[in-house]
C-alpha positions in Angstrom: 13.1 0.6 26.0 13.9 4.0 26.8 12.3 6.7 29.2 11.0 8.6 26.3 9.7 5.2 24.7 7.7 4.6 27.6 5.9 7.9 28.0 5.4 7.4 24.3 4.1 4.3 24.7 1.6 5.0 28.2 0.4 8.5 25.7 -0.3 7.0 23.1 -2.3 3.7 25.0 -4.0 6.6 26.9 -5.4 8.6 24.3 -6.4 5.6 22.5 -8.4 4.6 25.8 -9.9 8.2 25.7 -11.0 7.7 22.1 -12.6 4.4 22.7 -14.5 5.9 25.6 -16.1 8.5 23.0 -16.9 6.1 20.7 -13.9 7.7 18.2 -11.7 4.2 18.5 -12.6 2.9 14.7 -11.7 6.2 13.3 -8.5 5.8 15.4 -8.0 2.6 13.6 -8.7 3.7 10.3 -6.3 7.1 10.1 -4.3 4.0 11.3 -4.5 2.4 7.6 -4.3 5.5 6.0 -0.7 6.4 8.1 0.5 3.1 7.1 -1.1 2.7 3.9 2.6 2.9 2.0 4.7 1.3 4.8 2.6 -1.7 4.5 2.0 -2.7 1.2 4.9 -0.4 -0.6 5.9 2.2 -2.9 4.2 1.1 -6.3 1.1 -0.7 -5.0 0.8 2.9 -3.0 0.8 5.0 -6.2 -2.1 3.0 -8.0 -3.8 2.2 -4.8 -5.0 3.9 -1.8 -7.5 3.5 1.2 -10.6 5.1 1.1 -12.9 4.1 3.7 -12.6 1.8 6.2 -16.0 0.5 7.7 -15.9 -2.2 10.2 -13.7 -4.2 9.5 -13.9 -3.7 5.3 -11.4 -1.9 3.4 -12.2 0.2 0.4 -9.4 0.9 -2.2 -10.0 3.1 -5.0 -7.2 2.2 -8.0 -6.5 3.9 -10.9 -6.5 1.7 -13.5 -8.6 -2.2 -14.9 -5.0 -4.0 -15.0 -4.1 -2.4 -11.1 -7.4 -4.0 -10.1 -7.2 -7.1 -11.6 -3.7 -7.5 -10.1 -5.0 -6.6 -6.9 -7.8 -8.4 -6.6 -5.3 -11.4 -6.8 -3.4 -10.2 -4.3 -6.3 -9.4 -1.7 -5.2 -12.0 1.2 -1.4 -10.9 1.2 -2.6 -6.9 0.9 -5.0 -7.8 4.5 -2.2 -9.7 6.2 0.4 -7.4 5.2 -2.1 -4.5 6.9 -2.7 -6.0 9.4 0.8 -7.2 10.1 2.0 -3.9 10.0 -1.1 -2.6 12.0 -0.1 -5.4 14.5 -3.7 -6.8 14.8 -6.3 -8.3 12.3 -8.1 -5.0 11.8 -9.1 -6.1 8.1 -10.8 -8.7 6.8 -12.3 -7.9 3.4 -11.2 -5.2 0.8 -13.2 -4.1 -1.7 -11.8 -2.3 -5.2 -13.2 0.7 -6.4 -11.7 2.5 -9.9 -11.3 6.0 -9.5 -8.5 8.8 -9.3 -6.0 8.2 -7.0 -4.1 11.5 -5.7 -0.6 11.5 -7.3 2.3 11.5 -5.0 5.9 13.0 -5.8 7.4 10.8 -8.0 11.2 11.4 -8.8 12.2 13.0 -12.1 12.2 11.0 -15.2 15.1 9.7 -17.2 15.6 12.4 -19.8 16.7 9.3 -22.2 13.9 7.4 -23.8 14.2 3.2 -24.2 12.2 0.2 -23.7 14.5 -1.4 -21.9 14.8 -1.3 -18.4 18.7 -0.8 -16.9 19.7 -3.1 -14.3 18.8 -0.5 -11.2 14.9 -1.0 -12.9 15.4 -4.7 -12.8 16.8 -4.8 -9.2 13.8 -2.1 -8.1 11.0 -4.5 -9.3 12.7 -7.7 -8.0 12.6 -6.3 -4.8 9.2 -4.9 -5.3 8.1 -8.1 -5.8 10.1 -10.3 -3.6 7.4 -10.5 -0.5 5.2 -11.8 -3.0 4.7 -15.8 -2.4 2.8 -17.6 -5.5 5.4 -17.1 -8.6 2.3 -16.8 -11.0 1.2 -13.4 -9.0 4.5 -12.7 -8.9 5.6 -12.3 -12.4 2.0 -11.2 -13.6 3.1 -8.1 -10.9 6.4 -8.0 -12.3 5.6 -7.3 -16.2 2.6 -4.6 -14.4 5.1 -2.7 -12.9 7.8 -3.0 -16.0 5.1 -1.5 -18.5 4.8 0.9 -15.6 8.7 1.5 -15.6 8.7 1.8 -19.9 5.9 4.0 -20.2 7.3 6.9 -17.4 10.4 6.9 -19.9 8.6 7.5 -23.0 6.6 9.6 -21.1 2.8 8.5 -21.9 
């Protein structure tokens, strides 16, 4: 590791102790989620899903549409590991859905071209998308979510 990593490393271990010490050490740990909301769980689960409260040890999601949180509620064991993995300790252990209005992100320009097929850089997208995901059931229910995703954007509904 390098000098630099060090002193990054013996900052940001002190501040943390100096949060704790004020009793700030769970809102440390959830801006946490929220930093890492997109690096842990992805790019399309992070456009219909975000954190909104952590409270303990309970994770609050609002999601913007009934078919999001059905999906989601299926995949609520691989959303906590994958959190907590990329956390690197079990900081969650339940996650609740809410439905609600989840703050848009930039999204790249649309094709101008309307179709309801999807071309083979679609395809590829959503198989990696969906590759982490273990139980083949969850995994194509995800993958024809995030198609009719993919087919609406082009016809622009």
């Amino acid at each position: 590791m390098s000098a630099m990593g060090k002193k990054l490393d013996r900052l940001s271990y002190t501040l943390g102790s100096m949060l704790k010490a004020r009793g700030l050490g769970s809102r440390l740990s959830e801006y946490r989620v929220f930093g890492q909301w997109e690096k842990a769980v992805g790019p399309v689960i992070a456009r219909h899903a975000q954190p909104q409260i952590v409270r303990g040890k309970k994770l609050t999601l609002v999601v913007d549409s009934p078919a999001w949180m059905q999906q989601l509620s299926l995949l609520k064991p691989e959303i906590m590991k994958k959190v907590n993995s990329t956390l690197g300790k079990e900081m969650i252990k339940d996650i609740t859905l809410r439905l609600g209005e989840v703050e848009s992100r930039e999204r790249p320009p649309e094709e101008p071209l309307v179709s309801n097929v999807l071309n083979q850089e679609e395809r590829e997208k959503i198989d990696d998308y969906v590759r982490v995901i273990s139980d083949p059931d969850i995994r194509e229910a995800i993958s024809r979510v995030i198609e009719k995703d993919f087919l609406s954007r082009k016809r622009g509904r």
